[in-house]
N, C-alpha and C positions, 0 to 999 in steps of 0.2 A: 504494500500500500504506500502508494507516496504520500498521505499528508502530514506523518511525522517528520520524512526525509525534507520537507520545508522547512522546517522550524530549523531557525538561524541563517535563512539564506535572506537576500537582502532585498527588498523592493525599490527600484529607485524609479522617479520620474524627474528627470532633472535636475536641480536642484536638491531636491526633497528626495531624502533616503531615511529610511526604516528596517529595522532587522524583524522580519517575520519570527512573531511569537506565540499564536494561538492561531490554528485551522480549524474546521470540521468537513469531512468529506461523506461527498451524495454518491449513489449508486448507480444510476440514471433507473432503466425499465425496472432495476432489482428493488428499488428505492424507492416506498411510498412516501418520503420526505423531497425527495428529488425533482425538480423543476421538469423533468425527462422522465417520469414516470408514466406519461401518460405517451409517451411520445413526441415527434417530433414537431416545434413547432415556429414560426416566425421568431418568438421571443427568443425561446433555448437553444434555436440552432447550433452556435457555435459549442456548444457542450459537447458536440457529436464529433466534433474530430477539423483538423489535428491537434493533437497533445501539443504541449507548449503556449497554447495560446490564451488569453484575457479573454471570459464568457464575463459581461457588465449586466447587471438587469438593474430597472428601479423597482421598490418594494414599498408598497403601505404608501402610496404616493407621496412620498419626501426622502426618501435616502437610494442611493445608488448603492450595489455591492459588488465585491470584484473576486470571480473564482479562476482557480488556475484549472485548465481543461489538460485530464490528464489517459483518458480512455486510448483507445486504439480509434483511429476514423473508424466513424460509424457508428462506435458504442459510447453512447454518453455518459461519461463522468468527471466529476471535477471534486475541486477542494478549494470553499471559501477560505477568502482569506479576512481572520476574524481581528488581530490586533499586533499591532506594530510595535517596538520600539522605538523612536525616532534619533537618525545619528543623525541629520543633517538638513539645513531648511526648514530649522522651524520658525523662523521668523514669517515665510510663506507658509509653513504651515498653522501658526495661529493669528494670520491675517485672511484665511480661507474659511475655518473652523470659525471666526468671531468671537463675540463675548463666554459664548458657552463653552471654554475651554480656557481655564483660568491655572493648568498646571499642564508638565509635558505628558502625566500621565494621561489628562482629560484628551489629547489628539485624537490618540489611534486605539483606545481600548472598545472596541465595537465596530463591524462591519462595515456602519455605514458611516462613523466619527472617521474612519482608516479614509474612505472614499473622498470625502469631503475637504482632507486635509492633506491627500496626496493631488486632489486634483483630476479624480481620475471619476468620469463620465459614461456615459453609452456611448459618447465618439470613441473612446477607447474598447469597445466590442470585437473579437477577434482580433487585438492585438497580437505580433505574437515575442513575447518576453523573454525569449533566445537571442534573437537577430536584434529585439528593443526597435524595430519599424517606428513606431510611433510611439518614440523618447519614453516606453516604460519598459522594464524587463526587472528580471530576478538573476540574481547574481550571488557566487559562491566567494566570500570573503577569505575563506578561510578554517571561519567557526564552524562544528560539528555540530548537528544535532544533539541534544541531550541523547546521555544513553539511555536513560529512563524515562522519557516524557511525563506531563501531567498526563492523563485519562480522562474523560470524563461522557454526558452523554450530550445530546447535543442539544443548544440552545436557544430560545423562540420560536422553537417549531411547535407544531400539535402533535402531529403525527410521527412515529419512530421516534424517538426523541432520547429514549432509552438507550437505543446502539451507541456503545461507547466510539464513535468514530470521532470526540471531539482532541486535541491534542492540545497540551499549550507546553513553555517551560514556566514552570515553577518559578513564582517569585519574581518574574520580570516586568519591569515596568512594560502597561500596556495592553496584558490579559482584559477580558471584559470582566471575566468574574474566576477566583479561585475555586479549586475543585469542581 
């Protein structure tokens, strides 16, 4: 499963870089939580393939979220990305965020706090974060993933909610919520 082998790799859009620290990953058809559970459709497309790319949707009509699409073409699957560390830009990123982020922790702990303060939109849909096409991509610093990640199940959904596919590290600034 890749959404552990994320945690500590780095997001960056420009200026603005963060050290990936909390995912949770969908199943696509296997996955009654999965935006591709039903199939394929205008919105979810890019879920289905290829791997490496930015799937962007808006949610609840105000927050944008950004997953990494990680399946084989054809099979959808991905892994949100739920909360950042911020290493850099964050001067852009608490002039993007506004008043409602009053510490570095308030940026990037939550899906759609991450989106809003990296910059990153529905023009950024089917990006792909190898190549960084369109100035976003994930990059390998250095840092390992914990060997042990947090666990947990996953969060704001209704449905499945229970399948531990959530991952974070432990104690990083950034997490939406511990354990």
């Amino acid at each position: 499963m890749l959404a552990p082998l994320l945690l500590n790799k780095v997001l960056v859009r420009g200026g603005r870089t963060g050290r990936i620290v909390e995912v949770e990953a969908y199943a696509g058809a296997a996955d009654p939580a999965s935006h591709a559970f039903r199939g394929r459709t205008a919105r979810n497309a890019t879920m289905f393939g290829p791997p490496g790319h930015l799937y962007v949707y808006f949610t609840y009509g105000m927050h944008f979220c950004a997953n990494v699409v990680c399946g084989p073409a054809g099979e959808a699957s991905a892994v949100l990305l739920r909360g950042l560390t911020p290493l850099a830009g964050l001067d852009e990123m608490f002039a993007a965020r506004g008043p409602a982020a009053r510490t570095q922790r308030d940026l990037c702990n939550g899906p759609g706090k991450l989106c809003q303060a990296m910059g990153i939109d529905r023009d950024f849909d089917g990006a792909d974060l190898v190549a960084g096409d369109r100035g976003v991509e994930v990059v390998d610093d250095g840092t390992p993933p914990p060997e042990v990640p947090g666990v947990s199940g996953r969060v704001g959904i209704s449905v499945a909610a229970e399948i531990p596919w959530r991952f974070y590290v432990a104690g990083a600034l950034g997490i939406s919520r511990s354990g």
